[in-house]
VMD Tcl script that builds the backbone (N, CA, C; Angstrom):
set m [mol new atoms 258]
animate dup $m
set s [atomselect $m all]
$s set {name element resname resid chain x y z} {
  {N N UNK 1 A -21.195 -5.945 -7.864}
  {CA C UNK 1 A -22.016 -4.931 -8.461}
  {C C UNK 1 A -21.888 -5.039 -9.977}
  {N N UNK 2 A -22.832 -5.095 -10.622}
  {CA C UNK 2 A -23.173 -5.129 -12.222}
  {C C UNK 2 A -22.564 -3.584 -12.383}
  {N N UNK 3 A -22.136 -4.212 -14.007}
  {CA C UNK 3 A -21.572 -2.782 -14.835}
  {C C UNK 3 A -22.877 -2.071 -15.071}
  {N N UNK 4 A -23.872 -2.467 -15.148}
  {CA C UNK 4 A -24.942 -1.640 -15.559}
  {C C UNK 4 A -25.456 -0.072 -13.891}
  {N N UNK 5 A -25.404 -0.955 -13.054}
  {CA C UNK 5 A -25.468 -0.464 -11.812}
  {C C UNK 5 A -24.300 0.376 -11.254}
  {N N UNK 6 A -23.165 0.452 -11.897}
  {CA C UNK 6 A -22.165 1.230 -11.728}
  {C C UNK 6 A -22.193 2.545 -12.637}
  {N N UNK 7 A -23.007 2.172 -13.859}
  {CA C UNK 7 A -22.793 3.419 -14.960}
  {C C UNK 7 A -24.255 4.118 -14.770}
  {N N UNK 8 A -25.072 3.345 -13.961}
  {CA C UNK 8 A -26.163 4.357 -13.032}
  {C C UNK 8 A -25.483 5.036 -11.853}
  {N N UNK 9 A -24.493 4.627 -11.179}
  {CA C UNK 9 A -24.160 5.529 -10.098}
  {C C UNK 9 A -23.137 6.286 -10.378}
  {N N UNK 10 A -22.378 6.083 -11.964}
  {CA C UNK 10 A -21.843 7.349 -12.635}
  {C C UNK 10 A -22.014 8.570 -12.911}
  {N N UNK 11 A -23.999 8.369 -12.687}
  {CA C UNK 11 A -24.406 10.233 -12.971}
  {C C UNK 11 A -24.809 10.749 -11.998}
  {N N UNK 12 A -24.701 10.319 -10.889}
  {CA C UNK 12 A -24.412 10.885 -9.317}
  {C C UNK 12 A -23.347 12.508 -9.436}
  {N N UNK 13 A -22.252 11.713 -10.357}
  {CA C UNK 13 A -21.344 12.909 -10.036}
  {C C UNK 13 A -21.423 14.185 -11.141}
  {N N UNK 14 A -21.240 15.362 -10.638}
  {CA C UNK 14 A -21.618 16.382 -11.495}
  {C C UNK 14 A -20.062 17.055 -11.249}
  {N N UNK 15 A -19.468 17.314 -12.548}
  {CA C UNK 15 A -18.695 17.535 -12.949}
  {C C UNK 15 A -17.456 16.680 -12.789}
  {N N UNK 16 A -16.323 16.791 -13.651}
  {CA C UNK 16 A -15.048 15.717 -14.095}
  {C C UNK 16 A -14.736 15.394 -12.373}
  {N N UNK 17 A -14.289 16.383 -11.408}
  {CA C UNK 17 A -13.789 16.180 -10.464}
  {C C UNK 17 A -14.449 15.151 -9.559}
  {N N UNK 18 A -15.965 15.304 -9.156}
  {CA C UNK 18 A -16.457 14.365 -8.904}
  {C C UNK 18 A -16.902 13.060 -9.654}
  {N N UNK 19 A -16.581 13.058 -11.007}
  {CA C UNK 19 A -16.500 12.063 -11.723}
  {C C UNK 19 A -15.367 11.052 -11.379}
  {N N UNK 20 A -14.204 11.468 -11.450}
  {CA C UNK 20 A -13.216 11.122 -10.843}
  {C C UNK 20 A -12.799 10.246 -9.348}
  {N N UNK 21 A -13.960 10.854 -8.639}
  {CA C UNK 21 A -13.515 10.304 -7.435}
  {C C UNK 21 A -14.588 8.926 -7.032}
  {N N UNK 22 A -15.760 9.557 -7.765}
  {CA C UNK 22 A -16.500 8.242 -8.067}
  {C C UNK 22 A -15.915 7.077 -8.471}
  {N N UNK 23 A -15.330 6.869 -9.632}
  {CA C UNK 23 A -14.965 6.183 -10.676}
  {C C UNK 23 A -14.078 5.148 -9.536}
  {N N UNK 24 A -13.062 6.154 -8.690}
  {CA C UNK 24 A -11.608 5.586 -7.976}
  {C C UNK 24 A -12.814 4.842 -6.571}
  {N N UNK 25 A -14.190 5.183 -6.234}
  {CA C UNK 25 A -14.820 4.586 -4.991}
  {C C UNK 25 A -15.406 3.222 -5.821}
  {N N UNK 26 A -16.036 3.515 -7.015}
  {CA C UNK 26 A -16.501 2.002 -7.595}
  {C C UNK 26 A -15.366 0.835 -7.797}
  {N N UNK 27 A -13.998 1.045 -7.717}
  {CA C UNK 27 A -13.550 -0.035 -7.283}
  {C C UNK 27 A -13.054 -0.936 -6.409}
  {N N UNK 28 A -14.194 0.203 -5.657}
  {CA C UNK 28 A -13.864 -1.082 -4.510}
  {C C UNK 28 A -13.144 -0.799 -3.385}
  {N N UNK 29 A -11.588 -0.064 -4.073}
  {CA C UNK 29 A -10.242 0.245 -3.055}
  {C C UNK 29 A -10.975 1.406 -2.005}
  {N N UNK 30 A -10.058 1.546 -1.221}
  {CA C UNK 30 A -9.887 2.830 -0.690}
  {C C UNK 30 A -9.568 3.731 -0.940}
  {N N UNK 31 A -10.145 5.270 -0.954}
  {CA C UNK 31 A -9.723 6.309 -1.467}
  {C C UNK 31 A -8.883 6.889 -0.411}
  {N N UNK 32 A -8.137 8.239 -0.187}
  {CA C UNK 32 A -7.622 8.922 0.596}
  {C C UNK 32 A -8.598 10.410 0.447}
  {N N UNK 33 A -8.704 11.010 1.484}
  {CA C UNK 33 A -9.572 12.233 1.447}
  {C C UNK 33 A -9.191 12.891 0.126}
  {N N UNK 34 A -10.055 13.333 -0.658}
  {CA C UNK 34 A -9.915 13.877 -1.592}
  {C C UNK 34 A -9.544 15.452 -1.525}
  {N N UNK 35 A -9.790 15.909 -0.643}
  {CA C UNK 35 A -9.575 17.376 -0.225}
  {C C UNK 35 A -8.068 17.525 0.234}
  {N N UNK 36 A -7.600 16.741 0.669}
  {CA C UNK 36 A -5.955 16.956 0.960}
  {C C UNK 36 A -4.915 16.950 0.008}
  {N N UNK 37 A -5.391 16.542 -1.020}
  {CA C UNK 37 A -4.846 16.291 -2.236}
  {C C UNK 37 A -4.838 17.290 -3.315}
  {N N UNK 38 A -5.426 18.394 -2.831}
  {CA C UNK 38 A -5.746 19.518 -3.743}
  {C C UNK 38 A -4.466 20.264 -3.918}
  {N N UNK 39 A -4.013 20.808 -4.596}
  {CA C UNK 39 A -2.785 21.465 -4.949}
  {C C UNK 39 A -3.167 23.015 -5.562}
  {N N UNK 40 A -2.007 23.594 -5.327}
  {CA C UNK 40 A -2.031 24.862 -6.511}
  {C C UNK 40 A -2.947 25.818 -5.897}
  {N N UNK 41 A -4.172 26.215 -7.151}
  {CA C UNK 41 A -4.942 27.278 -7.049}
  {C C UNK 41 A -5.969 26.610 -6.421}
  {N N UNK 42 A -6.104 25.268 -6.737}
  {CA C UNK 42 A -7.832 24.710 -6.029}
  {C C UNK 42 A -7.909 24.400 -4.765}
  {N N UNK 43 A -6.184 24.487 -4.224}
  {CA C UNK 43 A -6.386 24.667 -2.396}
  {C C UNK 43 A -7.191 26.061 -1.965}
  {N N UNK 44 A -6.880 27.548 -2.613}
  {CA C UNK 44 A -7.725 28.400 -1.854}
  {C C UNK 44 A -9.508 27.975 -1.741}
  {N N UNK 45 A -10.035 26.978 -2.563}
  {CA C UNK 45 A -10.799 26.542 -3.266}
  {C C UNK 45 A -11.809 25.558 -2.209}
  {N N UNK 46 A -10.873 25.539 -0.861}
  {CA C UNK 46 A -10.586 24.319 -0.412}
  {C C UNK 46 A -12.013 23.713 0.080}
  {N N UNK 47 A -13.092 24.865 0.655}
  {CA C UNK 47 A -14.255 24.707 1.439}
  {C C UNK 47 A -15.211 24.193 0.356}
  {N N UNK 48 A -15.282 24.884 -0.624}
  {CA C UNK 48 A -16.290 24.734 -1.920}
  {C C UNK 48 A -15.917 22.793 -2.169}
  {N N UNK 49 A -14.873 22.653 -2.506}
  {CA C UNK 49 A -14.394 21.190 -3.013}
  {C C UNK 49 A -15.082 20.600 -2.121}
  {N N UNK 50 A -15.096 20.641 -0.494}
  {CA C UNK 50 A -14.868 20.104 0.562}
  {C C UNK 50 A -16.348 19.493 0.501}
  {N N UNK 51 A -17.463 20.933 -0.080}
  {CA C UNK 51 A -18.689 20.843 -0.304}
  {C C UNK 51 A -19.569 19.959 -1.087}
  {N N UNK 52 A -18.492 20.132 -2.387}
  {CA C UNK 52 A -18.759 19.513 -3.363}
  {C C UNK 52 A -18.748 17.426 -2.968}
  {N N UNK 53 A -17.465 17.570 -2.114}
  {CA C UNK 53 A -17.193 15.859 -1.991}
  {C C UNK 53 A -18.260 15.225 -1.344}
  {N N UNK 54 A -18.750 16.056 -0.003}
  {CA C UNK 54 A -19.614 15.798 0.915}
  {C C UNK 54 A -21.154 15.642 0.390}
  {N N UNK 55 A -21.643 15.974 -1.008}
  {CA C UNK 55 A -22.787 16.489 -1.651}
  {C C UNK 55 A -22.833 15.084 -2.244}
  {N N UNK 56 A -21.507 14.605 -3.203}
  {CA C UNK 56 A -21.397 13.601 -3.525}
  {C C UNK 56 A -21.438 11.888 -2.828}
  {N N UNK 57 A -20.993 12.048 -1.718}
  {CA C UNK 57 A -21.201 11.491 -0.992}
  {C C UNK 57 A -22.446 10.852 -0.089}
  {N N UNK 58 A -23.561 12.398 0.009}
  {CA C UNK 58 A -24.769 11.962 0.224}
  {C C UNK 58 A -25.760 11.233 -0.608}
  {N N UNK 59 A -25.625 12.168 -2.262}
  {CA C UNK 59 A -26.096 11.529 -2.959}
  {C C UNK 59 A -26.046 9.886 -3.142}
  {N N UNK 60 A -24.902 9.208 -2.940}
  {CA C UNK 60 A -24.460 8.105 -3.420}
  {C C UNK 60 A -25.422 7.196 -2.107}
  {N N UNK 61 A -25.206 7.839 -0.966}
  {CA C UNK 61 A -25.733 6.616 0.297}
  {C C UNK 61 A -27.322 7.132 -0.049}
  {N N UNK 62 A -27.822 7.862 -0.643}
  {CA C UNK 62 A -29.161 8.003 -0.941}
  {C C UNK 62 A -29.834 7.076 -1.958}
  {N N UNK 63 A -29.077 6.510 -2.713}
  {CA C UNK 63 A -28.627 5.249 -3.620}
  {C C UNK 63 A -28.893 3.823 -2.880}
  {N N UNK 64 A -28.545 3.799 -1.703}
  {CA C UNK 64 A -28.410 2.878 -0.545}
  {C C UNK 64 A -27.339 2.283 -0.472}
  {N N UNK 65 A -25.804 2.852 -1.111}
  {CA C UNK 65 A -24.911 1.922 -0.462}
  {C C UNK 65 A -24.284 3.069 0.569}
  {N N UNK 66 A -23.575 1.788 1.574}
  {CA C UNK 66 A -22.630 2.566 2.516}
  {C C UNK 66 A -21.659 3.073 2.018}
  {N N UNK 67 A -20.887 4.247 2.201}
  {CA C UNK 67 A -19.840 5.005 2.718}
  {C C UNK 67 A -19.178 4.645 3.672}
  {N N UNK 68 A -18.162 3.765 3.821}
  {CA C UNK 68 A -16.920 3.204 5.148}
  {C C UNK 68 A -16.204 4.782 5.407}
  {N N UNK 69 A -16.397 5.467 6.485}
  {CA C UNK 69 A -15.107 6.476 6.264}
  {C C UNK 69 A -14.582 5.437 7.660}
  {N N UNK 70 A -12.877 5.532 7.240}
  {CA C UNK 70 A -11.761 5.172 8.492}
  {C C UNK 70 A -11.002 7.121 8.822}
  {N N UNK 71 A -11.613 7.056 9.765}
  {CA C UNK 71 A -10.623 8.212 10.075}
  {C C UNK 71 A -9.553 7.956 10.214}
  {N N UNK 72 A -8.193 9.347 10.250}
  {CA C UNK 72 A -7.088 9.324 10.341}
  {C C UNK 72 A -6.678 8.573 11.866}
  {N N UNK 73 A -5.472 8.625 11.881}
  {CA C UNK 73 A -4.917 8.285 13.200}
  {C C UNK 73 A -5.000 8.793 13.961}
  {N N UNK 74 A -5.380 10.615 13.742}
  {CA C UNK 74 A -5.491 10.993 15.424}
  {C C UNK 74 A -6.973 11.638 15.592}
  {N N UNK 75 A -7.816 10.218 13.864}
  {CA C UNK 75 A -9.232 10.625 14.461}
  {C C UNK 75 A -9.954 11.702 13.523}
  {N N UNK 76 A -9.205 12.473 12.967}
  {CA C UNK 76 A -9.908 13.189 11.738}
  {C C UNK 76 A -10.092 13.418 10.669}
  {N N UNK 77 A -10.832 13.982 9.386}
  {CA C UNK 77 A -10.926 13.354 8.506}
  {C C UNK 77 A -9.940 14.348 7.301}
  {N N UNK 78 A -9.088 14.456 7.950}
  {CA C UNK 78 A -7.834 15.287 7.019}
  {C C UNK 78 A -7.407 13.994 5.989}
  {N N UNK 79 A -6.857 13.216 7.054}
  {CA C UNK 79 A -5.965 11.541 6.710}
  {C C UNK 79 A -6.993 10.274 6.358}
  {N N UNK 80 A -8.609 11.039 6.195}
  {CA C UNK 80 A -9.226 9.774 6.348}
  {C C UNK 80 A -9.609 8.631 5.008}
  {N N UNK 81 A -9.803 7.782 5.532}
  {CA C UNK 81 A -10.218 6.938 4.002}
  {C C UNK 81 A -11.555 7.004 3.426}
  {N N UNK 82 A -12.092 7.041 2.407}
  {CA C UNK 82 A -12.959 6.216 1.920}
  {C C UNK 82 A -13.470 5.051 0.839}
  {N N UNK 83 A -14.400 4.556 1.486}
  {CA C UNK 83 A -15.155 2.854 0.655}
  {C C UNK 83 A -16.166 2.544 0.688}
  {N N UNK 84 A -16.616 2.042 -0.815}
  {CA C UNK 84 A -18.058 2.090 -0.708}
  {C C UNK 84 A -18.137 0.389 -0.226}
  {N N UNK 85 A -18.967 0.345 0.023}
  {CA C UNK 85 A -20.042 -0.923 0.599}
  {C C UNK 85 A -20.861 -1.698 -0.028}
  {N N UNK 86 A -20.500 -2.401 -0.878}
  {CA C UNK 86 A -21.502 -2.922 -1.788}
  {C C UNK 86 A -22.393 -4.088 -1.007}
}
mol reanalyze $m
mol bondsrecalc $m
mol representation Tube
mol addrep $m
């Protein structure tokens, strides 16, 4: 994927947080659910985030690349991964 085509699918994300998780899917790796990772005050937070990731997520395969999710081990997406598909 061209740098130019990456800093178009940079304004997918609306606000730092989903900036963030973008940034960690354009390379490539695997992410870990981003929602499990929430700490502090932005766990009561937890459904809105949950909203927010899932929003981001559509947007991006509306783009046309895939979304790999690996679910967890016993299958749900607490533990699950994600990767984009270039």
């Amino acid at each position: 994927m061209t740098q130019e085509r990456k800093n178009e699918l940079k304004k997918l994300a609306k606000g730092h947080w989903q900036a963030e998780i973008l940034s960690d899917l354009l390379t490539g790796r695997k992410i870990t659910n981003p929602i499990s990772c929430l700490r502090g005050a932005a766990k009561r937070y937890s459904l809105r985030y949950k909203e927010s990731f899932y929003n981001l997520l559509w947007r991006i395969e509306q783009e046309g690349i895939e979304v790999k999710i690996e679910y967890g081990p016993r299958g749900g997406l607490w533990s699950a991964t994600y990767q984009l598909i270039f």
